[in-house]
mmCIF file of the N, C-alpha and C atoms, coordinates in Angstrom:
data_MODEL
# 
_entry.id   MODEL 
# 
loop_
_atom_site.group_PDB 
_atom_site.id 
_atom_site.type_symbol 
_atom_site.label_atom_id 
_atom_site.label_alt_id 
_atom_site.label_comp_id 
_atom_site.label_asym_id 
_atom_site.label_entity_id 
_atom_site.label_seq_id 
_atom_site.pdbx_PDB_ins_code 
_atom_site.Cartn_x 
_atom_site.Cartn_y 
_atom_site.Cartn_z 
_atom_site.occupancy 
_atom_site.B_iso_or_equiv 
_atom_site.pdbx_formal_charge 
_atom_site.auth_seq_id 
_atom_site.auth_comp_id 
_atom_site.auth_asym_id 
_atom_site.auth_atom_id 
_atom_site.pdbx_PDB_model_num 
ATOM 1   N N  . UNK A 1 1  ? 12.573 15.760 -54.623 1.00 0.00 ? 1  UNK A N  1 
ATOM 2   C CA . UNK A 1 1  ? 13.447 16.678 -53.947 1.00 0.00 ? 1  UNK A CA 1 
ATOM 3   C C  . UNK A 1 1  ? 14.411 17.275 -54.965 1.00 0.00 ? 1  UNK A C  1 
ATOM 4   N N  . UNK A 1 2  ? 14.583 18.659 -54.869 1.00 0.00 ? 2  UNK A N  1 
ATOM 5   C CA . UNK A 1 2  ? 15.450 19.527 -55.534 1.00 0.00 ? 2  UNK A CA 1 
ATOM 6   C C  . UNK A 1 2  ? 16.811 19.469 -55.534 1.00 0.00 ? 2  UNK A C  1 
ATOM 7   N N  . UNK A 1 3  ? 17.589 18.904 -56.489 1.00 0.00 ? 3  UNK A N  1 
ATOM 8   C CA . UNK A 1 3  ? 19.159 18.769 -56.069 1.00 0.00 ? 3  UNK A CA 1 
ATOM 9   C C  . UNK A 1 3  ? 20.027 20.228 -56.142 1.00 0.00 ? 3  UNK A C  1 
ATOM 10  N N  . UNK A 1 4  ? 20.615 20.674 -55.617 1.00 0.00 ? 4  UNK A N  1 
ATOM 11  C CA . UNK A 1 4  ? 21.293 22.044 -56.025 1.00 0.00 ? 4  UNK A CA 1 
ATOM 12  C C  . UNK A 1 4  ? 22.919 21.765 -56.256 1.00 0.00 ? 4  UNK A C  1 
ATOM 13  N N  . UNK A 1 5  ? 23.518 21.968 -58.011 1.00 0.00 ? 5  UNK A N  1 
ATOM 14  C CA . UNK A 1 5  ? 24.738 21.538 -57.813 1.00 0.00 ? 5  UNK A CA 1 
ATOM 15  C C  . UNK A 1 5  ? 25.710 22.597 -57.470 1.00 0.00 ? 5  UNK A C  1 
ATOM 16  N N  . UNK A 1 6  ? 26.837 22.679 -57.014 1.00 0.00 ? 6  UNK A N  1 
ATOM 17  C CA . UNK A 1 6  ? 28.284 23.462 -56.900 1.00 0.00 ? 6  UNK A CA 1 
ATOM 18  C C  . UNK A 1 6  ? 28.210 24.499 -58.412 1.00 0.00 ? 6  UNK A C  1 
ATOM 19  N N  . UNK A 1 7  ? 28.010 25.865 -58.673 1.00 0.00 ? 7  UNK A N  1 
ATOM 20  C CA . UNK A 1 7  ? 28.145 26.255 -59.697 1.00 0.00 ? 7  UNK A CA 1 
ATOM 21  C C  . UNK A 1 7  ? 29.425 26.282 -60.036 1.00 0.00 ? 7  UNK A C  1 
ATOM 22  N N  . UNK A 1 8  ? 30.537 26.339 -59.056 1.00 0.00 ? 8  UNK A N  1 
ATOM 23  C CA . UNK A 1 8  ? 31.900 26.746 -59.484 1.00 0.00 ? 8  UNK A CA 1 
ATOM 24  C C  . UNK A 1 8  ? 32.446 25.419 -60.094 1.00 0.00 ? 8  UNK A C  1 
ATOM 25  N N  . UNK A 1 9  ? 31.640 24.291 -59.406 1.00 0.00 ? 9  UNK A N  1 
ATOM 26  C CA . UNK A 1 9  ? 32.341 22.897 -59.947 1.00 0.00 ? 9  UNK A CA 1 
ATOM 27  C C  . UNK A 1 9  ? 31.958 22.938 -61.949 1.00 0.00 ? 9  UNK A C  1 
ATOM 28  N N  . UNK A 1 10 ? 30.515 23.373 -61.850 1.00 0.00 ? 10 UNK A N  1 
ATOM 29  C CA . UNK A 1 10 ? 30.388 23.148 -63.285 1.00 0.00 ? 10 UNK A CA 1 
ATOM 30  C C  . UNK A 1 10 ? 31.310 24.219 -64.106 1.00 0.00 ? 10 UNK A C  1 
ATOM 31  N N  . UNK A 1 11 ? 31.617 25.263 -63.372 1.00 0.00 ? 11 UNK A N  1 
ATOM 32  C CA . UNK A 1 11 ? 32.385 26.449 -64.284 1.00 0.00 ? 11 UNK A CA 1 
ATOM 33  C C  . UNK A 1 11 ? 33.527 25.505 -64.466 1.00 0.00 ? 11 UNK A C  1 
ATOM 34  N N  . UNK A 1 12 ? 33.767 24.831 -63.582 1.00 0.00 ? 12 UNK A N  1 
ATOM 35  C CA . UNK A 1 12 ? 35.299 24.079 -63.633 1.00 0.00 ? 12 UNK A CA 1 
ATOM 36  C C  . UNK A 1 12 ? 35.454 23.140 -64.692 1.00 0.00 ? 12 UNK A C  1 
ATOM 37  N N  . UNK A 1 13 ? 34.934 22.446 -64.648 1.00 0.00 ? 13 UNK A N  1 
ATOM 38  C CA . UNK A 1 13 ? 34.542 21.492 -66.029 1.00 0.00 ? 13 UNK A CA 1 
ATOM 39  C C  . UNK A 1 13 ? 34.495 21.708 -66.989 1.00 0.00 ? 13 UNK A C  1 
ATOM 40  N N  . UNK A 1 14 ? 33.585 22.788 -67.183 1.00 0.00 ? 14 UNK A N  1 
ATOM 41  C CA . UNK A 1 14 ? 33.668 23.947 -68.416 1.00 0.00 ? 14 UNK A CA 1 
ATOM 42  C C  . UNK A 1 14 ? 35.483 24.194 -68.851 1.00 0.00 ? 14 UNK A C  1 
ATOM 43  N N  . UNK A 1 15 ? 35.660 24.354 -67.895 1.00 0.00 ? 15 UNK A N  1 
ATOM 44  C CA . UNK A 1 15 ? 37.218 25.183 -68.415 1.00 0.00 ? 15 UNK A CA 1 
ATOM 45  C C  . UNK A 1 15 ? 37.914 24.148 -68.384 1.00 0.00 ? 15 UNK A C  1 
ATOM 46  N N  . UNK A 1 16 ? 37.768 22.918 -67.981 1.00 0.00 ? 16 UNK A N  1 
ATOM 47  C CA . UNK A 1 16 ? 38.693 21.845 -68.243 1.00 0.00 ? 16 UNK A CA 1 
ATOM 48  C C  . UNK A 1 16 ? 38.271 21.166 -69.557 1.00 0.00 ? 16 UNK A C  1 
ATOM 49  N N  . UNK A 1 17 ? 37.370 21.049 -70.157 1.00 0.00 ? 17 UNK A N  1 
ATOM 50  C CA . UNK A 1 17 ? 36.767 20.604 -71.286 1.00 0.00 ? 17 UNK A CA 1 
ATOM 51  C C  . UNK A 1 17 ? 37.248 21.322 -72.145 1.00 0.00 ? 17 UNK A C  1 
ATOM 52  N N  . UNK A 1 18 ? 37.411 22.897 -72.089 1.00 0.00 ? 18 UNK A N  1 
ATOM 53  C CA . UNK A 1 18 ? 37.894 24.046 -73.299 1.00 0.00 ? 18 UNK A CA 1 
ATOM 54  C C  . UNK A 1 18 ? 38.941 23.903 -73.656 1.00 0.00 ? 18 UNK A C  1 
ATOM 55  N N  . UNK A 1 19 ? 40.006 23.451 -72.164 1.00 0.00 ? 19 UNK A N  1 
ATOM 56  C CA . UNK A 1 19 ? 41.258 23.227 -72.230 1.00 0.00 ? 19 UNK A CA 1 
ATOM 57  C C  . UNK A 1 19 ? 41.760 21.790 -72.660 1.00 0.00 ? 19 UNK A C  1 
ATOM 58  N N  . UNK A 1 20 ? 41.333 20.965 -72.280 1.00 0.00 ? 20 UNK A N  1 
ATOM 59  C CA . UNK A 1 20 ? 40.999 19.608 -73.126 1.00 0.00 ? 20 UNK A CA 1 
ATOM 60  C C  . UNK A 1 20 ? 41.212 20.062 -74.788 1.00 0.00 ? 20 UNK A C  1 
ATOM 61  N N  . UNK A 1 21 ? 39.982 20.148 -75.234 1.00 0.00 ? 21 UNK A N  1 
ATOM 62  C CA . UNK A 1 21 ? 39.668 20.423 -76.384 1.00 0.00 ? 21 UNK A CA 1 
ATOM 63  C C  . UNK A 1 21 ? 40.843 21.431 -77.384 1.00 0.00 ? 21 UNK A C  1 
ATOM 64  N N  . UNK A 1 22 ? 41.038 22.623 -76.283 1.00 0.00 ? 22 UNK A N  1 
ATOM 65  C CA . UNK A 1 22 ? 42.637 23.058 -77.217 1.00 0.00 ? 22 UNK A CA 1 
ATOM 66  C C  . UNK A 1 22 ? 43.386 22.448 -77.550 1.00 0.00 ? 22 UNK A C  1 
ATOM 67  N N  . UNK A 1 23 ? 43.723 21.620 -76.505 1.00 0.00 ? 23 UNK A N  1 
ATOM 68  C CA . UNK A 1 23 ? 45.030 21.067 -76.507 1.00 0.00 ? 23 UNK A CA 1 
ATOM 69  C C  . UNK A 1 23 ? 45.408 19.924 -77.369 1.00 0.00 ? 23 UNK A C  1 
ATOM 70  N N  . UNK A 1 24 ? 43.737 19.396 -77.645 1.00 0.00 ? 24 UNK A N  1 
ATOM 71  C CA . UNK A 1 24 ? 43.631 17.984 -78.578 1.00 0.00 ? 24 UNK A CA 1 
ATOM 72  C C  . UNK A 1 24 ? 44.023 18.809 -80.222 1.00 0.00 ? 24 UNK A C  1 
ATOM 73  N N  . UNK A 1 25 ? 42.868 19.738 -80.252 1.00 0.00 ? 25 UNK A N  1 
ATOM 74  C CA . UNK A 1 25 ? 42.906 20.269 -81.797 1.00 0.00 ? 25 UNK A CA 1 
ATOM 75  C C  . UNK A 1 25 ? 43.472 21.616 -81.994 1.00 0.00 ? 25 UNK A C  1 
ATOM 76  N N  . UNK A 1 26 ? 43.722 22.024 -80.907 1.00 0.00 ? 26 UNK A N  1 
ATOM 77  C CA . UNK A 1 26 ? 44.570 23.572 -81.199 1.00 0.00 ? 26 UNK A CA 1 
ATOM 78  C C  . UNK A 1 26 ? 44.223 24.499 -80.716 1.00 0.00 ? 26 UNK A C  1 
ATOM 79  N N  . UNK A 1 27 ? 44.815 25.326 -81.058 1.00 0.00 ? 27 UNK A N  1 
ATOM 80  C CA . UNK A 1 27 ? 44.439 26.924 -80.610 1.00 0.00 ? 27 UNK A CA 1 
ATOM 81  C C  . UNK A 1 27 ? 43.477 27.819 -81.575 1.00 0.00 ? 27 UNK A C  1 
ATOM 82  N N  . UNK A 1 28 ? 42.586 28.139 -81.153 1.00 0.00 ? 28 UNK A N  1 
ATOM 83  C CA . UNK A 1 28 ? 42.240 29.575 -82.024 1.00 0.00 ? 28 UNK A CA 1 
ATOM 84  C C  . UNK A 1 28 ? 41.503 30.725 -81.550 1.00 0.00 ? 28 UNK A C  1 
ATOM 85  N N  . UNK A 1 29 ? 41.599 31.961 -82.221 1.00 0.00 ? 29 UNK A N  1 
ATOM 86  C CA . UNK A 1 29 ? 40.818 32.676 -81.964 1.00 0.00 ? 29 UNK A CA 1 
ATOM 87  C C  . UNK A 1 29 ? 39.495 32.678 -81.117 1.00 0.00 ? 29 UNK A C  1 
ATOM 88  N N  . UNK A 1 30 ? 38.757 31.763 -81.720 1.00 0.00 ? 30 UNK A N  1 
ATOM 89  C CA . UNK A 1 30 ? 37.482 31.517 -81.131 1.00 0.00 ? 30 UNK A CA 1 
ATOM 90  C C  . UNK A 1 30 ? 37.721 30.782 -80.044 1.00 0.00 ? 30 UNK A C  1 
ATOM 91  N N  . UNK A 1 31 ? 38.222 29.699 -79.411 1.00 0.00 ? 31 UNK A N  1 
ATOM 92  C CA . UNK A 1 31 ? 38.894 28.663 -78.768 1.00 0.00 ? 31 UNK A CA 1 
ATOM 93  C C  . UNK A 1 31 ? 39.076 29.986 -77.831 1.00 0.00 ? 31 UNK A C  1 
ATOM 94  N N  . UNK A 1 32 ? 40.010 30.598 -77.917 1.00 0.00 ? 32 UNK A N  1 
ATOM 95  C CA . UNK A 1 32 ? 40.700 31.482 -76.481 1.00 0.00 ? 32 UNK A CA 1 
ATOM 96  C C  . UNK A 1 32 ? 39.202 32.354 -76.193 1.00 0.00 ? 32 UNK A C  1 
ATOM 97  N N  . UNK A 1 33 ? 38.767 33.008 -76.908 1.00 0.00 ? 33 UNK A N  1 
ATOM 98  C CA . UNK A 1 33 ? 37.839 33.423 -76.642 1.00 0.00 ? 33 UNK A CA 1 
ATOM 99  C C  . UNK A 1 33 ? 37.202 32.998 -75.264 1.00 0.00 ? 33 UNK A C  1 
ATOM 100 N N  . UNK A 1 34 ? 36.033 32.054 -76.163 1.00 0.00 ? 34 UNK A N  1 
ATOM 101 C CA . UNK A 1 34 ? 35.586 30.747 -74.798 1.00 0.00 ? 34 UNK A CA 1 
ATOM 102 C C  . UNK A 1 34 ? 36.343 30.706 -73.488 1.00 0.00 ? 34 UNK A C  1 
ATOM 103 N N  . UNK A 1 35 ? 37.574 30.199 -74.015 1.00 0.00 ? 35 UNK A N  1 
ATOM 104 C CA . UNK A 1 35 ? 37.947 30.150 -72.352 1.00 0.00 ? 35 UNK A CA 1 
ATOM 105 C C  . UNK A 1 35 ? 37.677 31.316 -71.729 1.00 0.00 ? 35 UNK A C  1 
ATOM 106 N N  . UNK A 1 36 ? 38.046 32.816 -72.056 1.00 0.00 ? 36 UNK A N  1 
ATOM 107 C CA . UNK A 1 36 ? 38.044 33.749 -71.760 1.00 0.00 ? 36 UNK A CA 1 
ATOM 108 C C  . UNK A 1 36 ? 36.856 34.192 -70.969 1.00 0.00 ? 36 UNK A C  1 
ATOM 109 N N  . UNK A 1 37 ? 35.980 33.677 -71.729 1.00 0.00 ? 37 UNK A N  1 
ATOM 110 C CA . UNK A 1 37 ? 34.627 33.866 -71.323 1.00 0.00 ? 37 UNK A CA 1 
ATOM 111 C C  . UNK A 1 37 ? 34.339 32.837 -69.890 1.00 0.00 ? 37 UNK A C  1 
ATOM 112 N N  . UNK A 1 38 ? 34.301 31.640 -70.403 1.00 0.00 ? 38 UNK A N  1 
ATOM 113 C CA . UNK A 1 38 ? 34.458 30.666 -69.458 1.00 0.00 ? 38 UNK A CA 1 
ATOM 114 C C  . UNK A 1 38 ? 35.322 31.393 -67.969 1.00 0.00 ? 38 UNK A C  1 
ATOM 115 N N  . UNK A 1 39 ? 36.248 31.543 -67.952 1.00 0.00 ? 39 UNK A N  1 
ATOM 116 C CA . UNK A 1 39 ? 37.675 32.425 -66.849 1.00 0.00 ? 39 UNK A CA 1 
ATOM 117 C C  . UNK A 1 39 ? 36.137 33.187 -66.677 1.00 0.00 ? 39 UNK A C  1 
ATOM 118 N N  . UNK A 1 40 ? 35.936 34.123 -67.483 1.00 0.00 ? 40 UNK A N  1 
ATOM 119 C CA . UNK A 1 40 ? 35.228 35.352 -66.644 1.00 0.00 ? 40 UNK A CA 1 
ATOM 120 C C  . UNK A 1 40 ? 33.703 34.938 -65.642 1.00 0.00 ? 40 UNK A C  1 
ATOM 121 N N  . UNK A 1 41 ? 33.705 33.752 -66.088 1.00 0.00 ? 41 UNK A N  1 
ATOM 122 C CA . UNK A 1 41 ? 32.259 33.214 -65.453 1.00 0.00 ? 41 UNK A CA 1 
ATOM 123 C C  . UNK A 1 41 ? 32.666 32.992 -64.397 1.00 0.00 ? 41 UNK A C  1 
ATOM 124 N N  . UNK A 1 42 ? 33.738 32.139 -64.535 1.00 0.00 ? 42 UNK A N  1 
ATOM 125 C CA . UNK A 1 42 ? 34.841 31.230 -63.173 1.00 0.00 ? 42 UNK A CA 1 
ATOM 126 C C  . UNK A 1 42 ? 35.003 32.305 -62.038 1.00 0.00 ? 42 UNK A C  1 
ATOM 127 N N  . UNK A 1 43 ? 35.166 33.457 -62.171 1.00 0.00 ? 43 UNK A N  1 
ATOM 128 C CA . UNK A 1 43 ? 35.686 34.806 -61.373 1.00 0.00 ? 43 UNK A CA 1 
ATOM 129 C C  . UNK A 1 43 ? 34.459 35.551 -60.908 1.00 0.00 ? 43 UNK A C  1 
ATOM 130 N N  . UNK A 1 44 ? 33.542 35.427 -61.773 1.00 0.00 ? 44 UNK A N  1 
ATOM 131 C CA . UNK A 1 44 ? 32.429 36.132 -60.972 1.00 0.00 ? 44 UNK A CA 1 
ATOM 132 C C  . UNK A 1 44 ? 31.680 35.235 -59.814 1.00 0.00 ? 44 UNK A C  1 
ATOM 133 N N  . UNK A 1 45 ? 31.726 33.962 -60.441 1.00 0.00 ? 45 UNK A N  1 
ATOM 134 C CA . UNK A 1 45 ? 31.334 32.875 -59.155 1.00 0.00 ? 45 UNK A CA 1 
ATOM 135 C C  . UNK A 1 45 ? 31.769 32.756 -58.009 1.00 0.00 ? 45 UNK A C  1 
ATOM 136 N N  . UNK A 1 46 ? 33.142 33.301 -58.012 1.00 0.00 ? 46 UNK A N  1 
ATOM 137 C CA . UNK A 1 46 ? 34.462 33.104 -56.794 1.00 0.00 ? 46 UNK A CA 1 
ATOM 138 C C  . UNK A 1 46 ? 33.717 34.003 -56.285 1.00 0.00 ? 46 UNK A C  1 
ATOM 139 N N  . UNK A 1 47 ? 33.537 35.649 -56.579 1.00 0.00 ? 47 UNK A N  1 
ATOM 140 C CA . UNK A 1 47 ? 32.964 36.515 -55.921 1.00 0.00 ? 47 UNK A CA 1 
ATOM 141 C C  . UNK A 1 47 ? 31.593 36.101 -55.578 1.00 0.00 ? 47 UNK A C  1 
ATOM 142 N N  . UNK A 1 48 ? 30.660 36.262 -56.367 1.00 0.00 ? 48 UNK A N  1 
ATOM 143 C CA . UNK A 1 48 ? 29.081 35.874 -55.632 1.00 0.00 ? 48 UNK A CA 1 
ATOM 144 C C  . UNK A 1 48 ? 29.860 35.097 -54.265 1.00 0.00 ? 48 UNK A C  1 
ATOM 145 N N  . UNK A 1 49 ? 30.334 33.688 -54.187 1.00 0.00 ? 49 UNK A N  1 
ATOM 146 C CA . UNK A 1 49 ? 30.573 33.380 -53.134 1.00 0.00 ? 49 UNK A CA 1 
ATOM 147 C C  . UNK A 1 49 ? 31.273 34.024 -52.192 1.00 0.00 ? 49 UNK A C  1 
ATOM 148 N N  . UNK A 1 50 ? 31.847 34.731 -52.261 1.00 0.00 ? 50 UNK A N  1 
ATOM 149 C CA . UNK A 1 50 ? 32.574 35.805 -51.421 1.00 0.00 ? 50 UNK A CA 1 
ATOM 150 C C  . UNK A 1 50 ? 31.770 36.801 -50.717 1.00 0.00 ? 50 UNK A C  1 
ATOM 151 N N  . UNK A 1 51 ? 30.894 37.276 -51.597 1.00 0.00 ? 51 UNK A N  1 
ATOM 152 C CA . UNK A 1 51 ? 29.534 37.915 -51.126 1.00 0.00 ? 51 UNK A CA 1 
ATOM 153 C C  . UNK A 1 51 ? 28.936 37.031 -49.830 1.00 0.00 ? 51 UNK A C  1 
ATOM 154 N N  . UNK A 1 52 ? 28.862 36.025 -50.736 1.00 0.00 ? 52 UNK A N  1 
ATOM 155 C CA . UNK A 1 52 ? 27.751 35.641 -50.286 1.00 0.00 ? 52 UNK A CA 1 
ATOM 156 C C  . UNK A 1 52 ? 28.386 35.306 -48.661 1.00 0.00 ? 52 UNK A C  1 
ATOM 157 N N  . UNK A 1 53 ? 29.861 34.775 -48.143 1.00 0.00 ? 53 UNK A N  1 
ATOM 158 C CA . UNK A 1 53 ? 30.400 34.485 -47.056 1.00 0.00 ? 53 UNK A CA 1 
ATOM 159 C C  . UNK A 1 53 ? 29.921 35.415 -46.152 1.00 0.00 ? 53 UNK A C  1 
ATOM 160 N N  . UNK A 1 54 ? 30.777 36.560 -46.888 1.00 0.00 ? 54 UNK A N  1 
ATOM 161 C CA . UNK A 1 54 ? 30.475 37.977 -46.227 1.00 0.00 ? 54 UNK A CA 1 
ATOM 162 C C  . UNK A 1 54 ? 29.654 38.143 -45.304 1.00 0.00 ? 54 UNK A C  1 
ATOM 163 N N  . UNK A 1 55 ? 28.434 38.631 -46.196 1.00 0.00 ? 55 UNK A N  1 
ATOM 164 C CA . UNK A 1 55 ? 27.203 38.645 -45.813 1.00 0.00 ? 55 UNK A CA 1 
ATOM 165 C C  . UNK A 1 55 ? 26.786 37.834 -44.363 1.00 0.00 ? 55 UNK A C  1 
ATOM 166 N N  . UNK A 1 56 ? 26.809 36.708 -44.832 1.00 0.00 ? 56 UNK A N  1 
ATOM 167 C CA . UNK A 1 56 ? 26.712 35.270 -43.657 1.00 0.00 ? 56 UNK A CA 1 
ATOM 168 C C  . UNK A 1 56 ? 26.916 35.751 -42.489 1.00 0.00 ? 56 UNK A C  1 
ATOM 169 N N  . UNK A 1 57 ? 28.399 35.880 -42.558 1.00 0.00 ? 57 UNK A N  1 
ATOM 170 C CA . UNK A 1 57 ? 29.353 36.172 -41.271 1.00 0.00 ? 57 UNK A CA 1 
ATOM 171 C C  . UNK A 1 57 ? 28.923 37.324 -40.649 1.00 0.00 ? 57 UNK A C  1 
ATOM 172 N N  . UNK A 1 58 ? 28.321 38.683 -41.672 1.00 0.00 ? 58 UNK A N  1 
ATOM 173 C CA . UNK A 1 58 ? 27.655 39.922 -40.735 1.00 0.00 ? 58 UNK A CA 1 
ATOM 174 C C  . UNK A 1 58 ? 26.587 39.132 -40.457 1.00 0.00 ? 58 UNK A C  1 
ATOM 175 N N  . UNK A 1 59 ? 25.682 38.517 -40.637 1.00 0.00 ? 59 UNK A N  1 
ATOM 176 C CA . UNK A 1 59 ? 24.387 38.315 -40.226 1.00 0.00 ? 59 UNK A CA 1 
ATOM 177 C C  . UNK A 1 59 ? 24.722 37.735 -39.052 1.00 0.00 ? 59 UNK A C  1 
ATOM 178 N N  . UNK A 1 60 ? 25.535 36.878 -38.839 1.00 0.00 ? 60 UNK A N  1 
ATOM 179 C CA . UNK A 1 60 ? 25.846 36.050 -37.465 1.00 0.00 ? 60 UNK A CA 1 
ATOM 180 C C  . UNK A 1 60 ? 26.349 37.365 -36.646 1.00 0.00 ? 60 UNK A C  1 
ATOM 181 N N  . UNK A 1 61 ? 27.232 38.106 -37.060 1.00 0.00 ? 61 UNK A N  1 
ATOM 182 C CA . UNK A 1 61 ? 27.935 39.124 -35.773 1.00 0.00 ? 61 UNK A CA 1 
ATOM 183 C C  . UNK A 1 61 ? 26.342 40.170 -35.459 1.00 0.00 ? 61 UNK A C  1 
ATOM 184 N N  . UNK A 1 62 ? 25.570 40.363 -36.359 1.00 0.00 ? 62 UNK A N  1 
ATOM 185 C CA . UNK A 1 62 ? 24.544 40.979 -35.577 1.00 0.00 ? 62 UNK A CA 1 
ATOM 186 C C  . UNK A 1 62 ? 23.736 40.418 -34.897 1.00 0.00 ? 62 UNK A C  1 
ATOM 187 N N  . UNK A 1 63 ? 23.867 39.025 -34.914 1.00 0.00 ? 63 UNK A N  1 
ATOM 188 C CA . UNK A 1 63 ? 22.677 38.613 -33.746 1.00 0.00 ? 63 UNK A CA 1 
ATOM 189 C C  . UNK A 1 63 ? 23.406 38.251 -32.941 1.00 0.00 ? 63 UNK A C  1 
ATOM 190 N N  . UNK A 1 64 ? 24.922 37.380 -32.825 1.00 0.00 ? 64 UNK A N  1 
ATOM 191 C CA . UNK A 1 64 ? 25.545 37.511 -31.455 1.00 0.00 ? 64 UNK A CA 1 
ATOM 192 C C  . UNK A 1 64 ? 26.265 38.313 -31.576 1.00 0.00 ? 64 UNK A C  1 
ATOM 193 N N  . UNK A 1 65 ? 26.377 39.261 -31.796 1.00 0.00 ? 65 UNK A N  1 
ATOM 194 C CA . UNK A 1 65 ? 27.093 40.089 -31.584 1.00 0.00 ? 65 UNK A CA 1 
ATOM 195 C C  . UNK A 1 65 ? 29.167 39.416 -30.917 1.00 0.00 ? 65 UNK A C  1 
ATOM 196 N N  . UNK A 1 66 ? 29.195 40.376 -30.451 1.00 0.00 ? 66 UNK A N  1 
ATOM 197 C CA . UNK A 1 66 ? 31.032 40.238 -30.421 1.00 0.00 ? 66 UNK A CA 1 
ATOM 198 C C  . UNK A 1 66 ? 31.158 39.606 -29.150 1.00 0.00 ? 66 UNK A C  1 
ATOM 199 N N  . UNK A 1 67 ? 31.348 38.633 -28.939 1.00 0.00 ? 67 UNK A N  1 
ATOM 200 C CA . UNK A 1 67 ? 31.443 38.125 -27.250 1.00 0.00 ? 67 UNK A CA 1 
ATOM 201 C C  . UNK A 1 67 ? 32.898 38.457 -26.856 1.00 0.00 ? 67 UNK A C  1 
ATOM 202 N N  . UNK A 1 68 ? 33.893 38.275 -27.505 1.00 0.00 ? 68 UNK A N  1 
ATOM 203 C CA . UNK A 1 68 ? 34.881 38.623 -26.968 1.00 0.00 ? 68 UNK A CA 1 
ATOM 204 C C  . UNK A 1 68 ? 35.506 39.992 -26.599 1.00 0.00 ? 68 UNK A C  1 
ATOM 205 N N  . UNK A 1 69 ? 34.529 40.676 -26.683 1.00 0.00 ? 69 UNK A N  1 
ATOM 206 C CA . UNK A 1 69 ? 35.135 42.236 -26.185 1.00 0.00 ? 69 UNK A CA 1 
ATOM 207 C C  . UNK A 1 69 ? 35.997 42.589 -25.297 1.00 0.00 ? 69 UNK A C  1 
ATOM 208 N N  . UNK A 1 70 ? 35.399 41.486 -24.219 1.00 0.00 ? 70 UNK A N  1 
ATOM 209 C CA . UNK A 1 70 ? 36.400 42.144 -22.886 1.00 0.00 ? 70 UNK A CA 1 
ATOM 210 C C  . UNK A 1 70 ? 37.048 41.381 -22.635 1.00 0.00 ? 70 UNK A C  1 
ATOM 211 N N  . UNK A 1 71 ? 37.618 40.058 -23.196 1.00 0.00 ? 71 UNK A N  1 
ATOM 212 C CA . UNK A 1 71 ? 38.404 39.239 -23.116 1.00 0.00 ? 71 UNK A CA 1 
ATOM 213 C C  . UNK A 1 71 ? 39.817 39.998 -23.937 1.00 0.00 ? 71 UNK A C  1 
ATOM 214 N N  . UNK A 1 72 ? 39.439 40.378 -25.156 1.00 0.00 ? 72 UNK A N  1 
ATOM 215 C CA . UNK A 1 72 ? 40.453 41.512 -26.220 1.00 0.00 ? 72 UNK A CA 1 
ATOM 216 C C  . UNK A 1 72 ? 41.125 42.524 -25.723 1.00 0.00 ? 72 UNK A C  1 
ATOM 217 N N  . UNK A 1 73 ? 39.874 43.409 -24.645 1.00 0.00 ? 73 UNK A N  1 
ATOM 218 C CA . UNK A 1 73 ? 40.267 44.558 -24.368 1.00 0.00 ? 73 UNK A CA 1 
ATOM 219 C C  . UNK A 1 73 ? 41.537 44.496 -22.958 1.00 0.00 ? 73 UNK A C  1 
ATOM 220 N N  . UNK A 1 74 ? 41.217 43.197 -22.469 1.00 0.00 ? 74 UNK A N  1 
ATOM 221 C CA . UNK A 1 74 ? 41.945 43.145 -20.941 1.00 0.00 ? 74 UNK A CA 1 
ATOM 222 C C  . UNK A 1 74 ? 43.351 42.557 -21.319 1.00 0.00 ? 74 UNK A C  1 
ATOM 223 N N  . UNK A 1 75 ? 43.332 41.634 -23.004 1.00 0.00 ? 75 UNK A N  1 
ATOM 224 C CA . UNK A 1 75 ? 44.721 41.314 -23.412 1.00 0.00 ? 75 UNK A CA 1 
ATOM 225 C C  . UNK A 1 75 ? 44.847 42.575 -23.930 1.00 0.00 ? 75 UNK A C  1 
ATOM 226 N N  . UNK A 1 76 ? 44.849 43.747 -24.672 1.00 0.00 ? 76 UNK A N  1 
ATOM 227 C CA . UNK A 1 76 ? 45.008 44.702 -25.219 1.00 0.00 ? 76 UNK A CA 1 
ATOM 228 C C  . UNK A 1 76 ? 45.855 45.580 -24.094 1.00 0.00 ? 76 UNK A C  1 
ATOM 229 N N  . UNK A 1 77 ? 45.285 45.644 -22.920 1.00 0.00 ? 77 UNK A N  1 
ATOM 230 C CA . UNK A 1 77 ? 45.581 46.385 -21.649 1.00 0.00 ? 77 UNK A CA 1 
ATOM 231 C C  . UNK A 1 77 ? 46.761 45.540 -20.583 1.00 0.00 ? 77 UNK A C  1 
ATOM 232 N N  . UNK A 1 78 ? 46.852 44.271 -21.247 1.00 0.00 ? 78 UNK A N  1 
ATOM 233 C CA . UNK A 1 78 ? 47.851 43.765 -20.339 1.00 0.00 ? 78 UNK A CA 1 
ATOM 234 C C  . UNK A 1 78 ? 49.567 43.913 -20.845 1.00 0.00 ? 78 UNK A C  1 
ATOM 235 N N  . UNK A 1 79 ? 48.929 43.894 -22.767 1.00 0.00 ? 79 UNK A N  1 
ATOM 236 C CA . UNK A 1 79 ? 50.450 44.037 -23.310 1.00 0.00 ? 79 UNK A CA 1 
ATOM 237 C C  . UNK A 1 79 ? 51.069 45.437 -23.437 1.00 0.00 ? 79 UNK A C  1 
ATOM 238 N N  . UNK A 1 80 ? 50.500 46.511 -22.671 1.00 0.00 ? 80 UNK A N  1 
ATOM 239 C CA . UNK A 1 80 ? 50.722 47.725 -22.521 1.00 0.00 ? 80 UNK A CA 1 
ATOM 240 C C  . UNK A 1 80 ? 51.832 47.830 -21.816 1.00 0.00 ? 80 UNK A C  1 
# 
């Protein structure tokens, strides 16, 4: 059986290891870099998952659609 891990957990690690590692031997050029890179991986992952919620949540509203319509519309019409 196929295990599938958390990508954001490993981005995380990543950037705690970089930051680790600065902090033991220093700063440099190349060093910030990495993280930089690392950060930019970290941020595109946040999004894919964001997408990916998105997405989800329309797929569910098109097959049930909106049940609360007229429950909304009759509070909408009462606070008038």
């Amino acid at each position: 059986m196929a295990t599938f891990s958390n990508p954001k957990i490993e981005v995380d690690k990543k950037i705690q290891k970089i930051n680790e590692f600065m902090i033991t031997y220093g700063f440099t050029e190349e060093r910030n870099t990495q993280a930089d890179v690392i950060q930019k991986e970290w941020d595109d992952r946040c999004r894919q998952e964001e997408i990916f919620w998105r997405q989800k949540m329309r797929v569910q509203w098109i097959k049930e659609g909106e049940r609360n319509t007229k429950f909304f519309h009759k509070s909408t019409l009462s606070h008038r």
